[in-house]
C-alpha positions as CSV (number, residue, x, y, z in Angstrom):
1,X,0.0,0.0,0.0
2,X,2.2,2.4,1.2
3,X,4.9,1.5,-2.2
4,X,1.6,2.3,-3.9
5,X,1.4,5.8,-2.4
6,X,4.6,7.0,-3.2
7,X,4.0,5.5,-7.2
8,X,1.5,8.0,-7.2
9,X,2.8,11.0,-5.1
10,X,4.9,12.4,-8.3
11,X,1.4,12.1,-10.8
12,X,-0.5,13.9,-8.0
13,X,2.2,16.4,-7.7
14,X,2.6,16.7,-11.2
15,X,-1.1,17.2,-11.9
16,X,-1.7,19.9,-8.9
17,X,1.5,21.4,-10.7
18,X,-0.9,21.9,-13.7
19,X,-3.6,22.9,-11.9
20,X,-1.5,26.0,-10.7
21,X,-0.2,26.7,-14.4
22,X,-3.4,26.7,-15.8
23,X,-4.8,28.8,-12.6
24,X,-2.1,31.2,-13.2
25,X,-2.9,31.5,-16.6
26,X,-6.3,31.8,-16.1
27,X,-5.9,34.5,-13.5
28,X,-3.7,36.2,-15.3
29,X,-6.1,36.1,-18.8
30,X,-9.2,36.7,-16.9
31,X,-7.5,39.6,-15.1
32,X,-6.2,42.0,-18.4
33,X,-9.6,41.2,-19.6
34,X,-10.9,42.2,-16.5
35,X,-8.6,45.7,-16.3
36,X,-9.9,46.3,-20.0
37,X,-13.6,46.9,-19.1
38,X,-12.2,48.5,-16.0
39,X,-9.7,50.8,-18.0
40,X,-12.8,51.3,-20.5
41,X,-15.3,52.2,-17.2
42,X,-12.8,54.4,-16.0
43,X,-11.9,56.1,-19.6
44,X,-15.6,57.3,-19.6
45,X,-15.2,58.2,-16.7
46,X,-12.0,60.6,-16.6
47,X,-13.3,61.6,-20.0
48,X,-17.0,62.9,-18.2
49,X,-14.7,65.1,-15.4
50,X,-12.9,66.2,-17.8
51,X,-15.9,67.6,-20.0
52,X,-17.4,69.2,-16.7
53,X,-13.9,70.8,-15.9
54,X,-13.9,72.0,-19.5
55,X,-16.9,72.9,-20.0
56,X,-17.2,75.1,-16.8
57,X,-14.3,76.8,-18.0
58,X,-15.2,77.5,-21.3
59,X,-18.6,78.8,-19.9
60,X,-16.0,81.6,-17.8
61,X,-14.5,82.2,-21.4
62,X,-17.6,82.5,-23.4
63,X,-19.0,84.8,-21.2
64,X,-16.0,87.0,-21.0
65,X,-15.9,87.1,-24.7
66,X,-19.3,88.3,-24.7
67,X,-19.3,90.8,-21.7
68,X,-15.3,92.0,-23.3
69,X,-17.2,94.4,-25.8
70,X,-19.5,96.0,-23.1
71,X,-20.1,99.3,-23.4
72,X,-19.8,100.3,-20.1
73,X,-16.4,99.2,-20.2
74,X,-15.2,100.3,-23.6
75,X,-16.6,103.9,-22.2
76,X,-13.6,103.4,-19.5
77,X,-10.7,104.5,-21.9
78,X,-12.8,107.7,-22.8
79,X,-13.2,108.7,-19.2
80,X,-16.4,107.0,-18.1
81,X,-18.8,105.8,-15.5
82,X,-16.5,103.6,-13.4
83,X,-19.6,102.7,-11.2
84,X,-21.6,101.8,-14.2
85,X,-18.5,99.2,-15.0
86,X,-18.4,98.0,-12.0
87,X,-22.2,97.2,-11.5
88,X,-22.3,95.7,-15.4
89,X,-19.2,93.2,-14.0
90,X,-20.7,93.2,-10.4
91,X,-24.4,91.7,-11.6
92,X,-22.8,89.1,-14.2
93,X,-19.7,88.2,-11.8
94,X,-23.1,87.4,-9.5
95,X,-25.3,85.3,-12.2
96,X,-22.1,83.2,-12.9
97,X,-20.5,82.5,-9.1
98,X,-16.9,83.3,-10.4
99,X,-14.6,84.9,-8.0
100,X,-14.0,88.7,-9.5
101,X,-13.9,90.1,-13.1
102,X,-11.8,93.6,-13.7
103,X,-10.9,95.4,-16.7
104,X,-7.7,96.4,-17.6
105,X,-5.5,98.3,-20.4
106,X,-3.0,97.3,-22.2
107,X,-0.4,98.7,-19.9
108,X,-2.1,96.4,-17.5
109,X,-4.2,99.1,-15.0
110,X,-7.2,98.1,-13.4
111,X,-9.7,100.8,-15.5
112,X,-12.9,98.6,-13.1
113,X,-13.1,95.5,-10.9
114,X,-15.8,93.7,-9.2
115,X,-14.7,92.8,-5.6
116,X,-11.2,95.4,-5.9
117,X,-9.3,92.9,-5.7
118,X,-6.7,92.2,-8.4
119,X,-3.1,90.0,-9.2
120,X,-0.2,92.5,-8.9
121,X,2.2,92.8,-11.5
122,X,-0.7,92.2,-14.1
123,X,1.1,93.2,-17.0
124,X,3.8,90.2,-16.4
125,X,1.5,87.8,-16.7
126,X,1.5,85.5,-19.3
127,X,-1.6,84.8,-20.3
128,X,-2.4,88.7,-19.8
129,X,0.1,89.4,-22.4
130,X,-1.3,87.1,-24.5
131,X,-4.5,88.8,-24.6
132,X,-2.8,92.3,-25.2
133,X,-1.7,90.7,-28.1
134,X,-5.4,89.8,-29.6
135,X,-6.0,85.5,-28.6
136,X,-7.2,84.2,-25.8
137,X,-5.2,83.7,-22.6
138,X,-6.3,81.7,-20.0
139,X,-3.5,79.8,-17.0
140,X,-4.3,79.0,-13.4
141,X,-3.4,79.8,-10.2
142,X,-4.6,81.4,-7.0
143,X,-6.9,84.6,-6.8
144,X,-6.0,87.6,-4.6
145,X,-7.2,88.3,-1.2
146,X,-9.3,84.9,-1.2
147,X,-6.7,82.9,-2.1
148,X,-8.3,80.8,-3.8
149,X,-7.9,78.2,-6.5
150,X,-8.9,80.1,-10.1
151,X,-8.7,80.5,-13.6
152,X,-8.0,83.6,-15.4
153,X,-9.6,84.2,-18.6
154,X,-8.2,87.3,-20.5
155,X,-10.0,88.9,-23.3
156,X,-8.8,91.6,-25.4
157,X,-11.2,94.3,-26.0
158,X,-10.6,96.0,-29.6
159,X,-10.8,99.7,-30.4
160,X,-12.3,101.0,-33.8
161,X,-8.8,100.6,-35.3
162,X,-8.8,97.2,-34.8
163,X,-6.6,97.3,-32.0
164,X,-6.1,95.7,-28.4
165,X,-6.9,98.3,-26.0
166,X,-8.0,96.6,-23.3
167,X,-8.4,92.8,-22.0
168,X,-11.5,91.9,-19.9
169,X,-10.0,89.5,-17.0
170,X,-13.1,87.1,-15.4
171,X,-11.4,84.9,-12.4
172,X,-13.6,81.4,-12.4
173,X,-13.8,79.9,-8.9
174,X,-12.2,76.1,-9.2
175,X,-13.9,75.0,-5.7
176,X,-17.2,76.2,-7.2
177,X,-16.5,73.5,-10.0
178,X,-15.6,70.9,-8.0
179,X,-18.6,70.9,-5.8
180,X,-20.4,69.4,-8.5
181,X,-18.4,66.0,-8.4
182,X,-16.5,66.0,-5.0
183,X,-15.9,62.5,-3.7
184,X,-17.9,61.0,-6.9
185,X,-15.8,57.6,-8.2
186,X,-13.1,56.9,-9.6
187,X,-10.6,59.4,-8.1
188,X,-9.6,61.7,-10.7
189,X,-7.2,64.6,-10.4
190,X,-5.8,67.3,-12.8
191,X,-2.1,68.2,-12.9
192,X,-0.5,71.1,-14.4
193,X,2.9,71.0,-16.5
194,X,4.9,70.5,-13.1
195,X,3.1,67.2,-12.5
196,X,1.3,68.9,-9.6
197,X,-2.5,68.3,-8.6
198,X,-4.7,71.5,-9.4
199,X,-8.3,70.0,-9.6
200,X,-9.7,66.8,-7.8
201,X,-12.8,65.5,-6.3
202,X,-10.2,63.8,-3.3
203,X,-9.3,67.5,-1.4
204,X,-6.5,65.2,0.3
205,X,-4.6,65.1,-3.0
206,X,-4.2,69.0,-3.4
207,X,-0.9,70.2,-4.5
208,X,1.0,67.1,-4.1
209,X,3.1,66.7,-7.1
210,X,3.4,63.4,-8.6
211,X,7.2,61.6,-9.6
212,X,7.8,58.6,-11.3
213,X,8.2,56.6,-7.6
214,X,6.4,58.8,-5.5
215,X,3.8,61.3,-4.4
216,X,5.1,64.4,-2.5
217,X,2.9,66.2,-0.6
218,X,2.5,70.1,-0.2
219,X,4.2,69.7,3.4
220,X,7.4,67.5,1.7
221,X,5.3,63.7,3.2
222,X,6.7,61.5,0.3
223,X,4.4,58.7,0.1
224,X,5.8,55.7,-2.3
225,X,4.1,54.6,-5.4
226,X,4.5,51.5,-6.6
227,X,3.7,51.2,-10.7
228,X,3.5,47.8,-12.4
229,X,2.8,47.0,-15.3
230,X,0.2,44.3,-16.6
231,X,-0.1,43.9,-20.2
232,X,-0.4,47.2,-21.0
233,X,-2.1,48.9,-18.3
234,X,-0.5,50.4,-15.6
235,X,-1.4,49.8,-12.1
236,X,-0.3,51.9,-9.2
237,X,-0.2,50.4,-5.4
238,X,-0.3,53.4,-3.0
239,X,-1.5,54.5,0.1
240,X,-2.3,57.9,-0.7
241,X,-5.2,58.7,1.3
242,X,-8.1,55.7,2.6
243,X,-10.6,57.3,0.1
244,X,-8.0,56.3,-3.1
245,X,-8.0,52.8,-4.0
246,X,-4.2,51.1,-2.9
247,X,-4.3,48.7,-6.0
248,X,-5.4,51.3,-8.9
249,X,-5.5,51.3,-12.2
250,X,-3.5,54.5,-13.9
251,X,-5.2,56.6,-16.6
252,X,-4.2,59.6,-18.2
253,X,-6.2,61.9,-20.5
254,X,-4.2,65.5,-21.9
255,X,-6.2,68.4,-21.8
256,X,-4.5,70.8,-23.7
257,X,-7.3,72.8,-24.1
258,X,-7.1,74.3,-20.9
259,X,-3.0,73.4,-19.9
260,X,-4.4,70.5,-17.4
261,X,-3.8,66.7,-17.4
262,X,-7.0,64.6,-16.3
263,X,-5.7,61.8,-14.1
264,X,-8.1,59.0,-12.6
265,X,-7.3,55.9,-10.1
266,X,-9.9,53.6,-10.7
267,X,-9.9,50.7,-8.1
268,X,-8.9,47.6,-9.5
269,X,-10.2,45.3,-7.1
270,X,-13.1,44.4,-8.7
271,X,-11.1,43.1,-11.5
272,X,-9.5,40.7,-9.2
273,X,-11.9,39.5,-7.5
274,X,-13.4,38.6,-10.7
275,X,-9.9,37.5,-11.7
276,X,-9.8,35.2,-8.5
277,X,-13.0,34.3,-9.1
278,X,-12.9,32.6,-12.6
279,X,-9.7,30.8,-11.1
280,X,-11.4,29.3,-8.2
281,X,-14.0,27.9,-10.5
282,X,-11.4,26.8,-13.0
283,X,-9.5,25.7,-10.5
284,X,-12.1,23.5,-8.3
285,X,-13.8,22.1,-12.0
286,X,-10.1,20.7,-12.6
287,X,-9.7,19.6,-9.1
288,X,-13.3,18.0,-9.5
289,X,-12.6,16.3,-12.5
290,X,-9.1,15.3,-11.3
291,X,-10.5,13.7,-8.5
292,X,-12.9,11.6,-10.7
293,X,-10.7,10.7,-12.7
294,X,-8.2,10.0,-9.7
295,X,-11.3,8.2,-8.4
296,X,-11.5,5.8,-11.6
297,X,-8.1,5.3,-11.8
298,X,-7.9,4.4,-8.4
299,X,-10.7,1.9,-9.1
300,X,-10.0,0.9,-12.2
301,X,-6.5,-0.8,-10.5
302,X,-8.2,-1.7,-7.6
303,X,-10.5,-4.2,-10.1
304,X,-7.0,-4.6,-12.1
305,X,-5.5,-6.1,-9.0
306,X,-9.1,-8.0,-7.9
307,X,-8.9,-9.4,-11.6
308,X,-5.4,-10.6,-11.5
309,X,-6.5,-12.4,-8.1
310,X,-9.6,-14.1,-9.2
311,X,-7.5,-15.0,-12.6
312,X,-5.0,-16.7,-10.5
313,X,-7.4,-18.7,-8.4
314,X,-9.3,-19.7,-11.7
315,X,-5.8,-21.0,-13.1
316,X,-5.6,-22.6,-10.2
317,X,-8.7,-23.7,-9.8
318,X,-8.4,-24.6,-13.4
319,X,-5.5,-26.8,-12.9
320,X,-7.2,-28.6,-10.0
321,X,-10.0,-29.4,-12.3
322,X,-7.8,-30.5,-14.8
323,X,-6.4,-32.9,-12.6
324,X,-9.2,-33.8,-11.2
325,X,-10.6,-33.9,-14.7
326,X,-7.3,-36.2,-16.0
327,X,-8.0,-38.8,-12.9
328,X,-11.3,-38.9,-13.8
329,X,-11.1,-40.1,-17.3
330,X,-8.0,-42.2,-16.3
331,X,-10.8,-43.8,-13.6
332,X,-13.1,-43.5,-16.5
333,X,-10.8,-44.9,-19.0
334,X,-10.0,-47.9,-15.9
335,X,-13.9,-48.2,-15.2
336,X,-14.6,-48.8,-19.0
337,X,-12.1,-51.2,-19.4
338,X,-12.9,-52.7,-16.2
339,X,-17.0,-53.0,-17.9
340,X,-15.3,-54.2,-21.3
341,X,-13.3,-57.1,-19.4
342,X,-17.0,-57.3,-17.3
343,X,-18.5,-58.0,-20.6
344,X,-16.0,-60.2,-21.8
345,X,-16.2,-62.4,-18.9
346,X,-20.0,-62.0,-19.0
347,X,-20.1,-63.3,-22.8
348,X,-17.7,-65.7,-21.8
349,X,-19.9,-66.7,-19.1
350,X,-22.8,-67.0,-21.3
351,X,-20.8,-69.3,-23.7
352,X,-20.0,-70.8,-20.8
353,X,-23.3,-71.4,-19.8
354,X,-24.6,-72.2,-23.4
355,X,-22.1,-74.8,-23.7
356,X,-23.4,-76.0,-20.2
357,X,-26.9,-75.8,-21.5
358,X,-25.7,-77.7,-24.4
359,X,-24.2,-80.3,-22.4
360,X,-26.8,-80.6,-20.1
361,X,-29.2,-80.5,-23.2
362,X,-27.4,-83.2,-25.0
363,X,-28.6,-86.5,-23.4
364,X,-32.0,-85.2,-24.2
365,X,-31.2,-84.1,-27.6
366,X,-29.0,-87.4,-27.8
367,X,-32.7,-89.3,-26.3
368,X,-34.8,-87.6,-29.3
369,X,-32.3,-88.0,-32.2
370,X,-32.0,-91.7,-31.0
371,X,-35.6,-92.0,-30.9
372,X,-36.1,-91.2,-34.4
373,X,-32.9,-93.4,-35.8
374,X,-34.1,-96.5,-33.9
375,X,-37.8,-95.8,-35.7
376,X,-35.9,-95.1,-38.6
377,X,-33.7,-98.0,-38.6
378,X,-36.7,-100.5,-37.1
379,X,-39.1,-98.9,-40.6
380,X,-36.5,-99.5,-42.7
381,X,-35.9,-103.2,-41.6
382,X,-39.5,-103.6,-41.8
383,X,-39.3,-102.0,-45.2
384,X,-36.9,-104.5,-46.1
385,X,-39.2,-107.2,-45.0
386,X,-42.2,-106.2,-46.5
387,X,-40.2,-105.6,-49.6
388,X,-39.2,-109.4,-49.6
389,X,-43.0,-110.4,-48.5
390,X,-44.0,-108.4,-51.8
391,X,-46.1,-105.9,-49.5
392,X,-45.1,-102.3,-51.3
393,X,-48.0,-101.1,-49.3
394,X,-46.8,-101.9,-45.6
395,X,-43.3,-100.5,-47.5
396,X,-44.5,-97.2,-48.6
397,X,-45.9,-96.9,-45.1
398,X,-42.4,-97.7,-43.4
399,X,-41.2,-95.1,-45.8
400,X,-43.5,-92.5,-45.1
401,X,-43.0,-93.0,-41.3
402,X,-38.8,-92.8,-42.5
403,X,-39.7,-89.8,-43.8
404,X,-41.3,-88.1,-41.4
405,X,-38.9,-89.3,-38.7
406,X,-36.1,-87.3,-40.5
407,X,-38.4,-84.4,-40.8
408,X,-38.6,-84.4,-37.0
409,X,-34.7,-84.8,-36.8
410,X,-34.8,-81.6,-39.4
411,X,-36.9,-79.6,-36.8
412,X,-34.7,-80.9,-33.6
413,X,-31.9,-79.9,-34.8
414,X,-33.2,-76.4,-36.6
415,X,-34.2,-75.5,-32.7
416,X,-30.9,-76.5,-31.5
417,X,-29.2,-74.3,-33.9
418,X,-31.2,-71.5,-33.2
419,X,-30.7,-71.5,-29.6
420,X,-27.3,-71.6,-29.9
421,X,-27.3,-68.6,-32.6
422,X,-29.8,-66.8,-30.5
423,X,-32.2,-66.6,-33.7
424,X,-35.9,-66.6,-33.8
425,X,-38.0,-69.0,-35.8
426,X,-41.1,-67.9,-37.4
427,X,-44.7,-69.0,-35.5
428,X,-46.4,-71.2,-38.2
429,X,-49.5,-73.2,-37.4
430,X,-49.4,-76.3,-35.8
431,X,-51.6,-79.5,-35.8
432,X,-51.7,-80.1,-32.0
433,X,-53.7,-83.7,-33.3
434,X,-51.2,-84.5,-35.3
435,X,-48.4,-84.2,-32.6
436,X,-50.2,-86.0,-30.0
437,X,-50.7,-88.8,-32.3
438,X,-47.4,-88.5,-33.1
């Protein structure tokens, strides 16, 4: 039993060997397929809060654009109303939540402003130049006195010559955005060309600026980020903050319209547990089946080994009976020779016995064949005499009875011979007078 058991260790070992290869690549397919819907979920998602970051923004531009040609603030470079300007960007700085709006010449003075409240150094700005030179400028950063998150939108404002001579300035609140889809799923954050997170729905993940290996936070905490790779998605493991996923998948979606980069974390867990999932049931069908077959194998040798016993008490059963088969027709060969020299001795016996019966018979045969000779022999002296006395009738009669004494001779000795060849004469009628006369 036990030499039995170690014959099989190395097949069990071998098969739950292949159990695990095939669970592995199972888990392994079942879990890319499984980050591919995630990483499509997630797409659509990062895609939507990016379209609501866009689109809010754009709504700040659009309405700068329109308000930049207001004629309460083009009435600024002539000497006009400030008041007027400032209710006109007071009411529609009120009807659109953004943080202030203030018009500006080219050399960068504040000609009106909502709240009073405006970047220094105006005229270095980037995106303020920009605008002085007739596009669009538009860059983040942080609004003064509330110190606030923002976006500034700069507008030029042309003259009748065609000329820049002002740029419209609307600041749009970024909390205000935010609001809308704060602590919604997956965790997406926007980061601007330093890698640093401007816009998120996780407030935790403000200003930390993201490396290759690591997320450093706005107070210098480094926390570690591990990035592997499967297939080609890329899957962080983190501990940023317990409302980010640890195991996340990575996606990234450039926004150049507005200088951002939309990134998401979209929990991956799902995907393995669905992973883990189909592997189990992979895993427990081959186990199942292994075990059936384990289980028929097992009893398929098991009869194996019962067959080879019966077949050796059969052959030797089957030699027993073919000795006890070979004595028996030696005793059967013995026993018929023994009935053949029975029947010898028996016929013998009855020759024995005939010839008895024929010597016991033979005085009376002797008595009845002597019988008829001495009639014969007295008839045919008679004859003899008749003859002489000239009497041919007494000498036919002598004949006659000479005759019929031989006939009765014929018939005695007929029988005898047909006793001793055991034949049967045929019945004939007889004339019961006739012999008692005789």
């Amino acid at each position: 039993m036990r030499d039995r058991a170690t014959a099989r260790a190395p097949i069990v070992g071998l098969f739950l060997a292949a159990v695990a290869g095939l669970g592995w690549i199972v888990w392994t397919t079942s879990y890319a397929e499984a980050l591919r819907q995630v990483e499509s979920q997630g797409r659509s998602d990062l895609r939507l809060a990016a379209d609501r970051l866009v689109t809010g923004l754009q709504r700040y531009r659009s309405l700068a654009v329109s308000l930049a040609d207001h004629p309460a603030l083009t009435a600024l470079h002539a000497g006009g109303d400030r008041d007027a300007a400032k209710a006109v960007l007071l009411r529609n700085l009120d009807q659109t939540g953004a943080l202030n709006a203030f018009y500006a010449d080219r050399e960068g003075r504040v000609l009106a402003s909502a709240q009073g409240e405006v970047p220094v150094d105006l005229a270095a700005r980037p995106w303020f130049l920009r605008a002085v030179n007739g596009a669009l400028g538009a860059d983040r950063g942080i609004s003064a006195g509330a110190a606030r998150r923002a976006y500034f939108h700069g507008v030029p404002a042309f003259g009748p010559d065609g000329k820049v001579r002002g740029v419209l300035v609307l600041v749009a609140d970024i909390e205000a955005l935010e609001r809308e889809w704060s602590g919604s799923r997956p965790s997406v954050f926007f980061t601007d060309a330093l890698n640093q997170v401007f816009v998120t729905n996780r407030s935790e993940l403000l200003f930390w600026q993201r490396t290759d290996t690591a997320m450093i936070g706005p107070g210098g905490d480094v926390v570690g980020v591990d990035t592997r790779m499967v297939g080609d998605h890329e899957v962080w493991h983190q501990r940023l903050s317990p409302y980010v996923p640890r195991a996340a998948l990575h996606l990234v979606q450039p926004l150049p319209v507005i200088g951002l980069t939309g990134e998401a974390l979209v929990d991956v867990g799902p995907a393995r547990r669905l992973a883990w999932l189909q592997t189990a049931v992979v895993a427990v069908l081959c186990l199942f089946f292994g075990s059936l077959l384990f289980l028929a194998t097992e009893r398929r040798r098991a009869l194996s080994i019962a067959n080879a016993r019966l077949e050796g008490r059969v052959k030797d059963r089957t030699r027993d009976l073919e000795q006890a088969n070979t004595a028996l027709r030696r005793e059967v060969l013995e026993r018929e020779e023994a009935e053949a020299a029975l029947r010898q001795a028996q016929a013998e016996l009855v020759e024995a016995g005939k010839l008895s019966a024929l010597g016991q018979m033979s005085a009376g045969i002797s008595h009845e064949l002597n019988q008829p000779l001495m009639a014969i022999r007295s008839f045919a002296e008679n004859a003899v005499q008749f003859l002489e006395r000239d009497r041919p009738d007494r000498t036919a009669e002598n004949l006659t009875r000479i005759s019929q004494m031989a006939d009765r001779m014929a018939r005695i000795i007929q029988n005898l011979r047909a006793f001793a060849r055991q034949e049967s004469v045929p019945q004939t009628r007889v004339d019961v007078t006739r012999v008692v006369a005789s």
